[in-house]
C-alpha positions as CSV (number, residue, x, y, z in Angstrom):
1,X,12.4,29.4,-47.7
2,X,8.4,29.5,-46.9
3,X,8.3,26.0,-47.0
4,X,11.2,25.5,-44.7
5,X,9.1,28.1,-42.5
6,X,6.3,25.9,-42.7
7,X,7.9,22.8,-41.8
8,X,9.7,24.2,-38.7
9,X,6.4,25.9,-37.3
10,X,4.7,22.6,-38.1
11,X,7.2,21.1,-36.1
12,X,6.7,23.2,-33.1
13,X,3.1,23.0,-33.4
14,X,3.6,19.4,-32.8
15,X,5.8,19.4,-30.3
16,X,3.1,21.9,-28.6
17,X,0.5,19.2,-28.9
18,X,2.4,16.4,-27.2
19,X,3.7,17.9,-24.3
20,X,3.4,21.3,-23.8
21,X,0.4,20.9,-22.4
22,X,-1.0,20.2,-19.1
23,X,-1.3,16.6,-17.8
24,X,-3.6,15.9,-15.3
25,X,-3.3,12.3,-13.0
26,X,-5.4,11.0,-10.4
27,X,-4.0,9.1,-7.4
28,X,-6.7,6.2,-6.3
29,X,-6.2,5.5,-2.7
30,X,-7.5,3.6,0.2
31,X,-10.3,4.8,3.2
32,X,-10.5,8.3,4.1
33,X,-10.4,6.6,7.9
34,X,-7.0,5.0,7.1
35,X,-4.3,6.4,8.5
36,X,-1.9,4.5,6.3
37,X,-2.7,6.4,3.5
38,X,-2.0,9.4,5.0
39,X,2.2,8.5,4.7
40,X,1.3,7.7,0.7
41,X,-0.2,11.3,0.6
42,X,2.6,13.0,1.9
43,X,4.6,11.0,-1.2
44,X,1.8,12.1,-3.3
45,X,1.9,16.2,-1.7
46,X,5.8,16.0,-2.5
47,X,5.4,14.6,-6.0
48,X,3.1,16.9,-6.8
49,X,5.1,19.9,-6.7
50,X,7.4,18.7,-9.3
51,X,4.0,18.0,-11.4
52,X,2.5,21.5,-11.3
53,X,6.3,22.8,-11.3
54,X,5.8,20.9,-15.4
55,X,2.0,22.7,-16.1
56,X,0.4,18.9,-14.6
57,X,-2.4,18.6,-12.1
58,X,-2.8,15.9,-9.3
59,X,-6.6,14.7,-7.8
60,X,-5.7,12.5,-4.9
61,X,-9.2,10.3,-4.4
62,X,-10.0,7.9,-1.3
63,X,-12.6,5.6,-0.7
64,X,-15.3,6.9,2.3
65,X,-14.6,3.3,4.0
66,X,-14.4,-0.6,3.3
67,X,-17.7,-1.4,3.2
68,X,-18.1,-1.5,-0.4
69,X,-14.7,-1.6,-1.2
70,X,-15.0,-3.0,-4.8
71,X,-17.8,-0.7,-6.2
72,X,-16.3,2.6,-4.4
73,X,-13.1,2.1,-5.7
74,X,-14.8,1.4,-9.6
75,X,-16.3,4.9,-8.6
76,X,-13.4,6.8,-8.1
77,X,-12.2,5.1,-11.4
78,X,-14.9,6.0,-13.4
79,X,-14.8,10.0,-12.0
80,X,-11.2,10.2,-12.8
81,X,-12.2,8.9,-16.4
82,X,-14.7,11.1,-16.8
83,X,-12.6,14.2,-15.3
84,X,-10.4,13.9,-18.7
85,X,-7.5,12.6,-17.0
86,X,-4.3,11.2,-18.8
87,X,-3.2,8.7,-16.2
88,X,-4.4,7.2,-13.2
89,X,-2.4,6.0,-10.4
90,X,-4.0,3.3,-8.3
91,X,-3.5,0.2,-6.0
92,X,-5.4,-3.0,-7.5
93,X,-7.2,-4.3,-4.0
94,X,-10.4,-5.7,-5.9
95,X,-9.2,-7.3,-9.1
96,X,-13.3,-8.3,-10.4
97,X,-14.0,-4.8,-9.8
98,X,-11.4,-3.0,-10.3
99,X,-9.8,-4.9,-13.6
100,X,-12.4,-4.6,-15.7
101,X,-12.7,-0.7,-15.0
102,X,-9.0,0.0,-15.6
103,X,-9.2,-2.3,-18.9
104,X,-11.9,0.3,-19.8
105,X,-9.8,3.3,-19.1
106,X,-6.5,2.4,-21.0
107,X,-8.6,1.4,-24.0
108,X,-9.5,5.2,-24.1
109,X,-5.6,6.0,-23.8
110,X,-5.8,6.2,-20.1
111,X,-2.2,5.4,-18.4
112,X,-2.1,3.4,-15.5
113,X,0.7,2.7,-13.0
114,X,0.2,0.6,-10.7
115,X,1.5,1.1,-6.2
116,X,0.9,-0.5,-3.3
117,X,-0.9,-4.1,-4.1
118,X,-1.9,-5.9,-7.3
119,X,1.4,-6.4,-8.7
120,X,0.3,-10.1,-9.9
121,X,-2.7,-8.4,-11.9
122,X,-0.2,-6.0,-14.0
123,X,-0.1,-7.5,-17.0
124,X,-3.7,-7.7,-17.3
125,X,-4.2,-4.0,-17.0
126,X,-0.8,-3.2,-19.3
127,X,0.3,-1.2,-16.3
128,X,3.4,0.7,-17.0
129,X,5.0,-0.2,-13.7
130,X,4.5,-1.2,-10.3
131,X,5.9,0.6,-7.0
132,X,5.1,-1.4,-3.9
133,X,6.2,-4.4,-1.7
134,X,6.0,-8.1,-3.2
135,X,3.5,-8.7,-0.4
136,X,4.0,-12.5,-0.3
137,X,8.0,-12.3,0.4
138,X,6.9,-9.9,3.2
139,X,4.3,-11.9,4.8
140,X,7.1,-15.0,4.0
141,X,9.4,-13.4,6.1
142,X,7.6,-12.4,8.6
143,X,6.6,-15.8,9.4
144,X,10.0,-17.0,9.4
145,X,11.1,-14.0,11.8
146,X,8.4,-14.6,14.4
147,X,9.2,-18.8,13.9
148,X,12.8,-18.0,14.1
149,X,12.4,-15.6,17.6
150,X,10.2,-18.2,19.0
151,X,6.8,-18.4,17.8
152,X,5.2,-21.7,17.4
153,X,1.7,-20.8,17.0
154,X,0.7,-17.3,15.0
155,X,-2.4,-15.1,14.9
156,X,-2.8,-13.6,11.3
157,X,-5.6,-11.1,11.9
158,X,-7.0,-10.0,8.5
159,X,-9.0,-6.4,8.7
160,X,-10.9,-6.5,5.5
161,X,-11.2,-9.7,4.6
162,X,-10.9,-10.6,0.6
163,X,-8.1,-7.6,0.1
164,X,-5.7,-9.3,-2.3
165,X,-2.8,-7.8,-0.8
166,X,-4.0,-9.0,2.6
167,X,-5.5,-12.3,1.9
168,X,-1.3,-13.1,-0.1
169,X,0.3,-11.5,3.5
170,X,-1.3,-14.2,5.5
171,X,-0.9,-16.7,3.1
172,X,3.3,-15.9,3.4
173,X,3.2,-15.6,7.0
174,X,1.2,-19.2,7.1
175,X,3.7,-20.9,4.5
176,X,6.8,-19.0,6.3
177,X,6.4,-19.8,9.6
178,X,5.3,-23.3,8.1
179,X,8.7,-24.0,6.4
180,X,10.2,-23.1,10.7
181,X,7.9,-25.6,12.1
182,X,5.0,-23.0,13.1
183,X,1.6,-22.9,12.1
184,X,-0.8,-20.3,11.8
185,X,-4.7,-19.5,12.3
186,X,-6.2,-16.4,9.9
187,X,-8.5,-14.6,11.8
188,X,-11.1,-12.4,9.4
189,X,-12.9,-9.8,10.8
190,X,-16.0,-7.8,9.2
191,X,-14.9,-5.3,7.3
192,X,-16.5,-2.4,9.1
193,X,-14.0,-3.0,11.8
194,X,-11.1,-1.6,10.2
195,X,-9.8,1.5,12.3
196,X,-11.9,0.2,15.4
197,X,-8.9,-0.4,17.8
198,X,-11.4,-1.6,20.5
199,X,-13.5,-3.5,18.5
200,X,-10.3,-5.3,17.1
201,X,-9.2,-5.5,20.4
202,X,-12.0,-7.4,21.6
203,X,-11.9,-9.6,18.7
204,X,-8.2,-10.6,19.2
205,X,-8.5,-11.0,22.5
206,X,-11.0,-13.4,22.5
207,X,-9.2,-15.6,20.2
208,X,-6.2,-15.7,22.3
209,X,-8.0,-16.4,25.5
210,X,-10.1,-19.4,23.4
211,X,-6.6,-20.9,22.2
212,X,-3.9,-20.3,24.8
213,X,-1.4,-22.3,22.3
214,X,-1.4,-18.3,19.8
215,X,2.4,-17.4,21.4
216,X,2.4,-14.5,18.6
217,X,0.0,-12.1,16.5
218,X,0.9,-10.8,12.9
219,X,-1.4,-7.8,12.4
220,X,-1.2,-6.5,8.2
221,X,-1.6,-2.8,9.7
222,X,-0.2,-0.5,12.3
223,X,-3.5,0.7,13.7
224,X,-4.4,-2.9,14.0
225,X,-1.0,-4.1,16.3
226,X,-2.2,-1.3,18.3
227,X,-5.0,-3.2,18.9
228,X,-3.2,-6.4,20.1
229,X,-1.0,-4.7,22.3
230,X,-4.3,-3.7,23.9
231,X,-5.5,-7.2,23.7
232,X,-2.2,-8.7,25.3
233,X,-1.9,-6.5,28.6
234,X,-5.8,-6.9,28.9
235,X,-5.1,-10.4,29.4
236,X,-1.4,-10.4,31.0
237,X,0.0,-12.5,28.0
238,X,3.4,-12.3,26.8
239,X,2.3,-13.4,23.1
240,X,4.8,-11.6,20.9
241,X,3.3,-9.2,18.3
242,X,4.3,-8.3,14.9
243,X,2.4,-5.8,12.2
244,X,3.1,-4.5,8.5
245,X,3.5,-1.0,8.3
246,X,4.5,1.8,11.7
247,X,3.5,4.4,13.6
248,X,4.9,5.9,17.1
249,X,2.9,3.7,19.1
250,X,4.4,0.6,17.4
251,X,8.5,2.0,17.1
252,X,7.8,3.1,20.5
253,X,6.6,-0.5,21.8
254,X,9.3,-1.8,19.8
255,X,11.8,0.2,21.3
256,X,10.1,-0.6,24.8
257,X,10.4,-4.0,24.2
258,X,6.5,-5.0,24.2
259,X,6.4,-5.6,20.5
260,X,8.8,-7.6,18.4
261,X,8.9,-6.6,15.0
262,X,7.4,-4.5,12.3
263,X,7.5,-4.6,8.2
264,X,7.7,-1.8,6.3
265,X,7.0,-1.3,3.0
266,X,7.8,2.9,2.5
267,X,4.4,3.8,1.4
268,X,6.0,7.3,1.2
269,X,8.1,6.1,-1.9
270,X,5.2,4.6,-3.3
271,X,3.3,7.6,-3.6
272,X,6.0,9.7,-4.5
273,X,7.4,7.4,-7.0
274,X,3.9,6.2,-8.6
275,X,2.8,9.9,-8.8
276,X,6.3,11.6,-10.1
277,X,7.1,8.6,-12.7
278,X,3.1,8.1,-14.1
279,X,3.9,12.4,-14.8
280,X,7.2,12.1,-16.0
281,X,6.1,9.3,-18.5
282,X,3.3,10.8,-19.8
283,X,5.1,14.5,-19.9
284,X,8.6,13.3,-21.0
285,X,8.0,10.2,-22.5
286,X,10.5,8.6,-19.5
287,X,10.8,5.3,-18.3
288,X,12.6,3.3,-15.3
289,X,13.8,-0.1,-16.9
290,X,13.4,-2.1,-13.3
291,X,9.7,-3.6,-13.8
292,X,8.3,-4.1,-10.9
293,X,10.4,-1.4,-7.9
294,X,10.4,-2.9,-4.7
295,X,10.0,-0.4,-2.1
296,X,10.1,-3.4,1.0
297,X,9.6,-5.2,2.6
298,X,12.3,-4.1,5.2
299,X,11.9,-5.6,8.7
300,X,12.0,-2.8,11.4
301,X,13.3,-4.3,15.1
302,X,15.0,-3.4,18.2
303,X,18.4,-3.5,16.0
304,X,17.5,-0.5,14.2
305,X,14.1,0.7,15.3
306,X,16.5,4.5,16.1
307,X,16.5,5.0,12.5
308,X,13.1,4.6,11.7
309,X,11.6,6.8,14.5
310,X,13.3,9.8,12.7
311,X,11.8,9.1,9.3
312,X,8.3,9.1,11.5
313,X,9.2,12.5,13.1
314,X,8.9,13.8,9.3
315,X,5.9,12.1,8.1
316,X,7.3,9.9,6.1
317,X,7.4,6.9,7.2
């Protein structure tokens, strides 16, 4: 009978050990000047709830800026590892900065799940999952979609030049529009311009005034097509303009008419998802058997641009 005692409290001691306990994650995300990553916070915000609603924590971190992208983000890495966590959540921008970190961190039992970009990197870091888009596809058909409206020469403006996830957009939208006929010029701009609508502005601007032949600009954020509608009516061009990613100004031009297209990826679900499934793994043990989840892209346009505006009205999208 007392060792029947013994064995059951043994039991629920263990079961105490493993995961009755608090779990603590950090979210790594982009600049604290970037509005995108506001949307991925509000995924985050939501998902968070359902951690502390289980006895977990969440420490959403950001980068001050791009300027030293690589090394910030190494820094945020290395504070969540010292802060005790059991699972970080993070985007893979920087792979020689950022691998090598994260390869660090899961060798001292560190989790990581993977959002956003890096998906091609996974299996270096033995991430458990990835939630994002498969930025390639997206940029791919985006290409074709400007080629097939039209477009015979495309603008790919890249706003911190050497991001993975950028640098593989433009590469689809180059070998998309390529497999339509079209060709496309990459224009990199110093990092320190990211956010800078009229810097970007002028940047675009001059481009299309030095090479009349650009019919169409494919910006790889929202902030950024802001930027080259500016750029367009400065000039009275009817180049057509396309961006990854939304906000009102660009469902609102595409419901006008003066921009063409927009791709989203949901960075909403990617937060959300990323934070609530790292948690649930590391609480519960839980797993979803679809390795990588695609959360785009999805191409938003004049056909259904109705539906989008109301997921902006809520902050989600």
């Amino acid at each position: 009978m007392n060792f029947t005692k013994t064995l059951a409290a043994t039991a629920i001691a263990a079961c105490l050990s493993t995961s009755a306990y608090g779990q603590d994650i950090a979210v790594i995300a982009g600049s604290i000047e970037d509005g995108f990553f506001n949307l991925i916070k509000k995924g985050v915000d939501d998902a968070t709830l359902m951690v502390e609603a289980n006895g977990g924590t969440v420490n959403y971190l950001r980068t001050p800026n791009y300027d030293n992208f690589g090394p910030d983000l190494v820094t945020l890495i290395n504070q969540a590892v010292a802060q005790g966590v059991d699972g970080i959540a993070i985007p893979v921008w920087v792979p020689e900065a950022e691998v090598p970190a994260l390869q660090a961190a899961a060798a001292q039992g560190i989790v990581i799940m993977q959002y956003n970009a890096g998906q091609e990197v996974q299996g270096d870091l033995g991430a458990i999952n990835y939630f994002g888009s498969d930025e390639y596809q997206a940029g791919f058909g985006g290409g074709v979609y400007l080629a097939d409206k039209g477009a015979k020469h495309i603008l790919c403006h890249i706003q911190v030049p050497g991001a993975i996830n950028l640098e593989t957009r433009c590469k689809g939208v180059t070998e998309g529009a390529a497999s339509k006929g079209a060709k496309v010029t990459t224009l990199r701009v110093p990092a320190n311009l990211d956010g800078d609508v009229t810097g970007t502005a002028e940047a675009i601007k001059s481009e299309l005034i030095g090479d009349p032949s650009i019919d169409a600009v494919m910006n790889l954020a929202a902030w950024a097509s802001d930027a080259s509608a500016n750029a367009v009516s400065q000039i009275g061009g009817a180049q057509m303009i396309g961006t990854f990613d939304m906000n009102p100004a660009v469902l609102e031009r595409i419901q006008a008419g003066t921009q063409t297209m927009a791709i989203d990826q949901q960075p909403y679900l990617q937060g959300f998802l990323a934070t609530s499934m790292l948690f649930a793994h590391i609480k519960f043990g839980t797993n979803i058997s679809t390795n990588p989840v695609l959360t785009g892209p999805a191409i938003v346009d004049a056909s259904n641009v109705e539906t989008a505006l109301a997921g902006v009205a809520l902050g989600a999208r």
